[in-house]
C-alpha positions in Angstrom: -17.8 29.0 -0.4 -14.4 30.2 1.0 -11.1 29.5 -1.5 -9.9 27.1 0.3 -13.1 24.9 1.0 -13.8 25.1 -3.1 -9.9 24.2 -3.6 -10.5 21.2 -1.6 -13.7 20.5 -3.4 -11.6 20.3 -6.2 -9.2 17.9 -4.7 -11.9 15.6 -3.3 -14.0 15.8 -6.5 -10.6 14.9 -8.9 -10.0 11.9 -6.2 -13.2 10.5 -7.0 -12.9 10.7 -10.3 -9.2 9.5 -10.5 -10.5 6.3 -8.2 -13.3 5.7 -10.4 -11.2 5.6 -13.9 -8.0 4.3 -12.7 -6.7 0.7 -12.3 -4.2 0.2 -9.0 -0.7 0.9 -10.0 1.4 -2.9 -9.6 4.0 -1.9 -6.6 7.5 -3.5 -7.5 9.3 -5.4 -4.1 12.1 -6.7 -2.8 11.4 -9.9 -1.0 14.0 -11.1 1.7 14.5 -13.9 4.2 15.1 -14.1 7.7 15.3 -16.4 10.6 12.0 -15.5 11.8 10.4 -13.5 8.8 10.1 -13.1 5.2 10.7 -9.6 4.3 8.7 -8.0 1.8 9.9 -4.2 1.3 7.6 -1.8 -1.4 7.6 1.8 -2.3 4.2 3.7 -1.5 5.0 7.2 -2.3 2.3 10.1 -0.7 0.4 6.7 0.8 0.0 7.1 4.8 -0.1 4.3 6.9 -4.5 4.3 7.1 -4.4 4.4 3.4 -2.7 0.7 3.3 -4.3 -2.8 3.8 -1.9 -6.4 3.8 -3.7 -9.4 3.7 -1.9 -12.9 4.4 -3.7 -16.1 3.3 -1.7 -19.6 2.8 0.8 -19.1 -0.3 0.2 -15.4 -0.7 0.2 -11.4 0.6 -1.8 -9.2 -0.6 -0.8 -5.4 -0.1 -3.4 -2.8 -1.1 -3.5 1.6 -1.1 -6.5 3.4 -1.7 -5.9 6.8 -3.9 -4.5 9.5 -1.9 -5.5 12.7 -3.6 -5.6 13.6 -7.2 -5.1 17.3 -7.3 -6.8 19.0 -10.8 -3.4 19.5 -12.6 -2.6 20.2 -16.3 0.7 18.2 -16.5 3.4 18.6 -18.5 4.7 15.1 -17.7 2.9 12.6 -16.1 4.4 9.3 -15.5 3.2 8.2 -11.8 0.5 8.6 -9.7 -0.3 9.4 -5.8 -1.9 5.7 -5.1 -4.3 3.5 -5.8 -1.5 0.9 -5.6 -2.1 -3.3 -5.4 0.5 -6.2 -5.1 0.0 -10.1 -4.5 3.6 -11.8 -3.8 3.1 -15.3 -3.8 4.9 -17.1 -0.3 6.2 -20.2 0.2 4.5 -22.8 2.5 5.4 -22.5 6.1 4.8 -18.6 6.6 2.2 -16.5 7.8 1.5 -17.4 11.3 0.9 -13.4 11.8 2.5 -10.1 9.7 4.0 -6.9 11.1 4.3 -3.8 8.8 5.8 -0.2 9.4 5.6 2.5 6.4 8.5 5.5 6.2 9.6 7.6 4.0 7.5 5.9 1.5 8.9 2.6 1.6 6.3 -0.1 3.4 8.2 -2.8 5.1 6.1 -6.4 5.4 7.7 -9.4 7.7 5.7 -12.4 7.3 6.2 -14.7 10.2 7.1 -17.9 10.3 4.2 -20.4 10.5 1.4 -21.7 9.1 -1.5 -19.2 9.0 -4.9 -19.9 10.7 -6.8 -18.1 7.8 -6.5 -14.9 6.5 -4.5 -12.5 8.5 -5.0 -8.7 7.9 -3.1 -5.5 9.2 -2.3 -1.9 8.2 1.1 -0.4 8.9 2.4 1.6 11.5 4.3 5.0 11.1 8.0 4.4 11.8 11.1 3.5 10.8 11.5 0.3 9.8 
């Protein structure tokens, strides 16, 4: 195998561990309001936009990353991780109708429409600027 195929052998083999022993990380927000949305705005560092799922259901979002990569590393300091993130932010009645989401620069931004949702709504981000 060539050194870069068994490096990323390494990388995907870490990854599945990491996802296998790891809880999601709780995602702090900021949560805003609108006249047409409630804003919900999260960091999701080394998350891409396919990585990221946002489910709406009456009284709550539910934002979801899977595990990016979990290169082999020996660190010194290791406070944070690359993913494997979860948040539920509980909404008030009255929103939902559909959600919008754009990720940049690490920071997902959520806008929860106004209305009553028919169900569960679900959606991934686009790339952007928010």
């Amino acid at each position: 195998m060539a050194p870069d195929q068994t490096k990323q052998a390494e990388v995907v083999a870490a990854t599945d561990v990491a996802e296998q022993e790891m809880r999601p990380q709780t995602v702090p927000v900021n949560v805003y309001e609108t006249d047409a949305a409630l804003v919900i705005v999260a960091p999701l560092p080394a998350v891409q936009p396919e990585d990221v799922m946002i489910d709406v259901t009456p009284g709550q979002v539910r934002i979801t990353a899977a595990l990016r990569s979990a290169a082999p590393r020996d660190y010194i300091v290791h406070e944070w991780f690359y993913g494997g993130f979860e948040r539920e932010v509980e909404i008030p009645a009255g929103w939902g109708a559909a959600v919008e989401a754009s990720l940049a620069n690490g920071q997902l931004a959520v806008r929860v429409l106004r209305g009553d949702p028919d169900g569960k709504v679900t959606t991934s981000p686009t790339a952007g600027a928010h």
